[in-house]
C-alpha positions in Angstrom: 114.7 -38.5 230.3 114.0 -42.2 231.4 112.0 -42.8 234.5 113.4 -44.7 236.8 111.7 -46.4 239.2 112.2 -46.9 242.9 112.2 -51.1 242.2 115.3 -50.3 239.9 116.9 -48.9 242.8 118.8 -51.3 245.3 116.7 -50.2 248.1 112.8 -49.9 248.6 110.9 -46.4 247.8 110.8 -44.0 251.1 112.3 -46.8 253.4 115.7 -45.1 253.1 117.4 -41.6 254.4 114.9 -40.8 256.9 115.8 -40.5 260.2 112.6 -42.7 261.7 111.2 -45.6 262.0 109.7 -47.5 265.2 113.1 -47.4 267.3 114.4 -44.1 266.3 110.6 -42.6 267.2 111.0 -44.7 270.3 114.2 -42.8 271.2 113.2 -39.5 270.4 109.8 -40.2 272.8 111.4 -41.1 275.8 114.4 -38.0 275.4 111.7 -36.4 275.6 110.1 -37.6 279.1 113.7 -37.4 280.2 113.6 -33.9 279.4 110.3 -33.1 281.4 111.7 -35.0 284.3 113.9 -32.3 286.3 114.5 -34.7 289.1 118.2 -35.3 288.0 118.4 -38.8 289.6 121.1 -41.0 288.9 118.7 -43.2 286.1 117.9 -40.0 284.7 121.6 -39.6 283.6 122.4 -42.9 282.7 118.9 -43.5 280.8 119.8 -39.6 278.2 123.6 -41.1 277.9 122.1 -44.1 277.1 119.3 -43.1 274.4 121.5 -40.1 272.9 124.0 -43.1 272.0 121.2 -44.6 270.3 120.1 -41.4 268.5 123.6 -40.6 267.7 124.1 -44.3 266.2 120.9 -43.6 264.5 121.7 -40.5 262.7 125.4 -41.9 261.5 124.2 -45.3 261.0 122.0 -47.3 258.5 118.7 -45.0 260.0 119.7 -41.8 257.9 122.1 -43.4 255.4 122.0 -40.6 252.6 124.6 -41.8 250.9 123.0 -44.6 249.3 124.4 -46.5 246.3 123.7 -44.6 243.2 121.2 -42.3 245.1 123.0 -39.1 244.3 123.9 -40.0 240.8 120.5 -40.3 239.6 119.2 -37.3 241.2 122.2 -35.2 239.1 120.8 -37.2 236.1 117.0 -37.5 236.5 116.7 -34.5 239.2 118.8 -32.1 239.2 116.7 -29.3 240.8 116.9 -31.5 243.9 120.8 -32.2 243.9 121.4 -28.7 246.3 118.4 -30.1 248.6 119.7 -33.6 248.8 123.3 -32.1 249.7 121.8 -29.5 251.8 120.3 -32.5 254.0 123.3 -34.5 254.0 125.5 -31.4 255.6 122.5 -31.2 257.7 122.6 -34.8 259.0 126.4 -34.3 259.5 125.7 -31.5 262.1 123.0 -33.2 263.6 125.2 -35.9 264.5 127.8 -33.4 265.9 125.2 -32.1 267.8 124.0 -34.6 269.1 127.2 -36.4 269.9 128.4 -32.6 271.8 125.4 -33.1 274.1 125.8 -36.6 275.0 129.9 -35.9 276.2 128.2 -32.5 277.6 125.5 -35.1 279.7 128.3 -37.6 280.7 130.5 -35.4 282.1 127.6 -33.3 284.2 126.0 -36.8 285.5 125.1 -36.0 289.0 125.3 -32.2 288.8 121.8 -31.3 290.0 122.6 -28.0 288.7 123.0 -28.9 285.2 119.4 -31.2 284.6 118.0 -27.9 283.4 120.6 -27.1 280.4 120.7 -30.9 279.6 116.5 -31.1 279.3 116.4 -27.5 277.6 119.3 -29.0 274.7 117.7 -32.2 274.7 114.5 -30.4 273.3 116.0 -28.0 270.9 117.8 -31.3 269.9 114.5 -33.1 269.4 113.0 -30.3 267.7 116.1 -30.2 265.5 115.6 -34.0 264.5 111.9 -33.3 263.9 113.2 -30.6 261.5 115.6 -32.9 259.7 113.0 -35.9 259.3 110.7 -33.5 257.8 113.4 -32.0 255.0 114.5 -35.4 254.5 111.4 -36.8 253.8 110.5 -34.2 251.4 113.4 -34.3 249.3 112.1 -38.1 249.2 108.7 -37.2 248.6 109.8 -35.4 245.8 112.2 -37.3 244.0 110.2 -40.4 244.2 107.3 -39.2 243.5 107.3 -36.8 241.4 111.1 -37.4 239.4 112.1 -40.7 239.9 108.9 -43.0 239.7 105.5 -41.3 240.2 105.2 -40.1 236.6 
């Protein structure tokens, strides 16, 4: 087996299908003061529409891009204990985005119902700790392919 290393690759080791970075962390902080804040105000709605948007474009966009060129062809040749992982963690981004896009219509069309600032702030934060969860599996299957299969040798 030839090693290949991450600066073969078109893209730079462990800068790639993680969901993180400054703005995504960003994001993911201040859902989460929206969540504490049960005062419901108008700002309050238009501020978690806003930021789930951004998380959603996040999670399908460039931010968790797992489909990167040649990514999953080299872990089927040079990993292939970590194929079912690396699939396992692209279904899982998939769903995250469905989740997160079912909250944000669920939040735009409860704006102003004081009633429903709790179950928006409660989803919010199994949302968060969902993402949390993803960025840590993602990373991993990283971790491990770069460093142990695909370049750390």
């Amino acid at each position: 087996m030839t090693a290949i290393t991450p600066d073969t690759l078109a893209v730079p080791t462990l800068a790639v299908p993680t969901l993180g970075g400054r703005r995504v962390a960003a994001v993911q902080q201040r859902l989460a003061e929206l969540a504490d804040d049960s005062r419901g105000r108008a700002t309050w709605w238009v501020e978690v529409t806003r930021h789930l948007d951004e998380l959603a474009e996040s999670v399908l966009g460039g931010a968790v891009d797992l489909d990167l060129p040649g990514m999953t062809e080299q872990l089927r040749d040079d990993a292939p204990h970590l194929i079912g992982r690396w699939r396992r963690v692209s279904a899982e981004r998939d769903g995250l985005y469905e989740q997160v896009s079912e909250l944000r219509r669920v939040a735009g069309s409860s704006a102003g119902d004081p009633g429903a600032v709790s179950a928006v702030s409660r989803a919010i934060q199994e949302l968060l700790t969902r993402v949390r969860r993803f960025q840590q599996r993602s990373s991993d299957v990283l971790f491990d392919a770069y460093g142990r299969d695909l370049g750390g040798e």
